[in-house]
Wavefront OBJ file of the C-alpha trace (Angstrom):
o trace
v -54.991 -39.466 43.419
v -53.806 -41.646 40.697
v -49.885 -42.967 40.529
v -49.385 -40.473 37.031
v -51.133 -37.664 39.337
v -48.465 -38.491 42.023
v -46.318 -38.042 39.849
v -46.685 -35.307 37.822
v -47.726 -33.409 40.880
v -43.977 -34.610 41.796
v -42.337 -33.629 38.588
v -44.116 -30.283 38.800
v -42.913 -29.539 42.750
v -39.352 -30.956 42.227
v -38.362 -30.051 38.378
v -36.532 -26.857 38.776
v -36.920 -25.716 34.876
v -38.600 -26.315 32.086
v -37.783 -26.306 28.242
v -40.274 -24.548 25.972
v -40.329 -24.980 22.267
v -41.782 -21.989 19.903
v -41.935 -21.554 16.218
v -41.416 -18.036 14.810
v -43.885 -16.357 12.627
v -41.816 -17.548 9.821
v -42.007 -21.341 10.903
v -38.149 -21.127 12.472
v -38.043 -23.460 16.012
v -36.267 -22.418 19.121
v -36.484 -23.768 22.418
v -35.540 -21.999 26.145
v -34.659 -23.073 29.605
v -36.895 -21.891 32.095
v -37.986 -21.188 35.667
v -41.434 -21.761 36.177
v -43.837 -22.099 38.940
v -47.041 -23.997 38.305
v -50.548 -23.357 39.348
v -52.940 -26.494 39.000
v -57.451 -26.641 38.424
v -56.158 -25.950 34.857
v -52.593 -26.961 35.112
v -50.358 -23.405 34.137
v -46.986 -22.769 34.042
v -45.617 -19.349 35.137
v -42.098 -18.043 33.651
v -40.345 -14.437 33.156
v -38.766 -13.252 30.735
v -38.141 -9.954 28.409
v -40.313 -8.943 26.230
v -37.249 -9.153 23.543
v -36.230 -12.618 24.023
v -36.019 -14.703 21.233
v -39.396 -16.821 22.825
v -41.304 -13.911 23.881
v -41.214 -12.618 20.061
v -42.325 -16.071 18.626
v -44.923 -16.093 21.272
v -46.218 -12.644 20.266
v -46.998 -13.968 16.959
v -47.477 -17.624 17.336
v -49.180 -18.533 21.026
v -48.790 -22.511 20.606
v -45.837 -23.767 22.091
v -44.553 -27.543 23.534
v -42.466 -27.942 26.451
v -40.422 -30.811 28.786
v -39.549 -30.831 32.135
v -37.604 -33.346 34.019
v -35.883 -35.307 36.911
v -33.164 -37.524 38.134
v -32.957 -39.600 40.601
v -29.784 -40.974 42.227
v -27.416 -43.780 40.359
v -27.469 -44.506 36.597
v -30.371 -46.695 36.039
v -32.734 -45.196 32.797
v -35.432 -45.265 35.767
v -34.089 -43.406 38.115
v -34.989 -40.329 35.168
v -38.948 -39.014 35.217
v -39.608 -36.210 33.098
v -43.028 -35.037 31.454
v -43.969 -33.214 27.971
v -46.810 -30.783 27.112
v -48.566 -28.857 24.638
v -50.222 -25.650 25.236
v -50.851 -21.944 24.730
v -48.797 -19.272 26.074
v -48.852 -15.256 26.534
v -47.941 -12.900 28.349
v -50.064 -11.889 31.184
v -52.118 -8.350 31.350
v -51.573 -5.959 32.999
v -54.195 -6.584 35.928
v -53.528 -10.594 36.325
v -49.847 -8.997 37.027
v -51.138 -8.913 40.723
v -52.854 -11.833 40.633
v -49.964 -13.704 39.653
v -47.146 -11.885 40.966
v -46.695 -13.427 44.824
v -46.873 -16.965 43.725
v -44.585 -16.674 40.758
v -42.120 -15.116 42.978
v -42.514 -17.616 45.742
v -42.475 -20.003 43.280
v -39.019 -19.558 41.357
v -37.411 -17.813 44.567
v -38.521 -19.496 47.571
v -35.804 -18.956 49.460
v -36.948 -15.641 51.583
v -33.784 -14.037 51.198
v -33.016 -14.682 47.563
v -36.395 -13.451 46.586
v -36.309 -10.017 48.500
v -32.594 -9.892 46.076
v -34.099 -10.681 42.786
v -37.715 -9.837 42.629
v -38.607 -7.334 40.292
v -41.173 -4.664 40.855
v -44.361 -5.115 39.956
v -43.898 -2.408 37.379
v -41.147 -3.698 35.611
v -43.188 -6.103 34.864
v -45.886 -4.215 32.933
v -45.624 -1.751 29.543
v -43.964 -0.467 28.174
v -40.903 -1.986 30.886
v -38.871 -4.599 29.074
v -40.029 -7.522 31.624
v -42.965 -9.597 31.999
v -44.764 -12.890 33.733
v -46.175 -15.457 30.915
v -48.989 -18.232 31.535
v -48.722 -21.234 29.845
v -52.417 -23.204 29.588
v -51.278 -26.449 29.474
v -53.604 -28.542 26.953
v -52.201 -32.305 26.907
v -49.461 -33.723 28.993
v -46.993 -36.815 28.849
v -44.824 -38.495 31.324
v -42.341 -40.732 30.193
v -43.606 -44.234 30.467
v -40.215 -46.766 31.597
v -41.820 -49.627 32.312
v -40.824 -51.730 28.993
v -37.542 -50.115 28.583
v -35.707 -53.457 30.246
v -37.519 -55.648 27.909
v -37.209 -53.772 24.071
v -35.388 -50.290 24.712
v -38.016 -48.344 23.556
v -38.967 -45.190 24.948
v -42.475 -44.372 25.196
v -44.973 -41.822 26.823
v -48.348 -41.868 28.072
v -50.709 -39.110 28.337
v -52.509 -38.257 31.304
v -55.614 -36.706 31.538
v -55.072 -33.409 32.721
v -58.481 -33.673 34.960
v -56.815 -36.041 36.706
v -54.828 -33.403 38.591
v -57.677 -31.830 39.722
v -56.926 -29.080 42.217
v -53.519 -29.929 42.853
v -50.675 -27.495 43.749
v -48.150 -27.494 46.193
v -49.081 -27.596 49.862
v -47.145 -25.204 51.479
v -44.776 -21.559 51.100
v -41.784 -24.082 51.981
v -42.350 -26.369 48.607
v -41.735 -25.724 45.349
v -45.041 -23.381 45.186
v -47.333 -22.264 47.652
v -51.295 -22.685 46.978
v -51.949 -18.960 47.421
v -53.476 -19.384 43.588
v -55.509 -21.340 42.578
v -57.738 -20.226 40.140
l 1 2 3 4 5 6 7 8 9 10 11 12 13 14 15 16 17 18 19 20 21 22 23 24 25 26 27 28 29 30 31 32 33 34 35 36 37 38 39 40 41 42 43 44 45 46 47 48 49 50 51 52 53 54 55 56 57 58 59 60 61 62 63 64 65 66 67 68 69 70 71 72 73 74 75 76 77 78 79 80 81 82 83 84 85 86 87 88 89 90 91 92 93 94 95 96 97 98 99 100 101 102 103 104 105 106 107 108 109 110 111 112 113 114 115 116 117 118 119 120 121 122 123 124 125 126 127 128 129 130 131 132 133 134 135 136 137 138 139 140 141 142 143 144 145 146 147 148 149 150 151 152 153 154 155 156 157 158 159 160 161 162 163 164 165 166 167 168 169 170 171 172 173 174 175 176 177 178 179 180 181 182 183 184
């Protein structure tokens, strides 16, 4: 595995939210916090959310969407900070990819035992007409923040990494971020 495989397999396992950017169909911007889990062999991103948020309506008319996630380390050096950006498609999951999904979104947000079997919705609420549901990000092109200059001129760069590069990835086991009960 490559060192920007490492680590956005790292970022992706130890980032606990993400911030995803939409456009309405009227071209206004708005960007949300969220819980995700991640699935990789195309890298996805899992989140929840109601069908009336503010994001779910721009995604219902406009599917594009750009994100960030992100990590700090310990101290106050600029390179103790690793964080990643991404472009992509988003929508709400069907009906039927509800169960295919479900388990490892849920172990993936909540994987604490306990705190899951509190919060976990239903599998119906998360299907029409109720007000909740499970969206899929396909990630198209993705950026880690790229520190290495920053002592020399200050400026703050990315660079992309091919997303094959990742191949199969996901987390190894129920006790990580996400478990690798999905794959595909």
């Amino acid at each position: 595995m490559t060192e920007l495989a490492r680590r956005t397999r790292r970022l992706l396992d130890e980032a606990k939210y993400l911030t995803l950017a939409t456009v309405s169909a009227d071209g206004l911007p708005w960007s949300a916090v969220l819980q995700y889990a991640w699935l990789g062999d195309p890298l996805r991103l899992l989140f929840g959310s109601a069908t009336g948020s503010r994001h779910s309506r721009h995604l219902a008319a406009r599917p594009e969407v750009s994100g960030s996630l992100f990590v700090a380390g310990t101290g106050t050096s600029i390179t103790t900070v690793d964080g990643a950006q991404f472009t992509g498609r988003c929508a709400e999951v069907s009906d039927v990819d509800v169960d295919r999904f479900y388990d490892h979104f849920y172990e993936g947000v909540l994987p604490d035992p306990r705190t899951r079997a509190e919060w976990t919705l239903p599998k119906s609420a998360l299907r029409a007409p109720a007000e909740h549901r499970i969206y899929l990000i396909e990630v198209e092109r993705w950026w880690l923040v790229d520190t290495r200059t920053w002592a020399q001129d200050r400026i703050d760069r990315r660079i992309e990494m091919p997303l094959k590069e990742l191949g199969g990835q996901s987390s190894p086991s129920p006790s990580a971020r996400v478990s690798q009960k999905v794959t595909s």
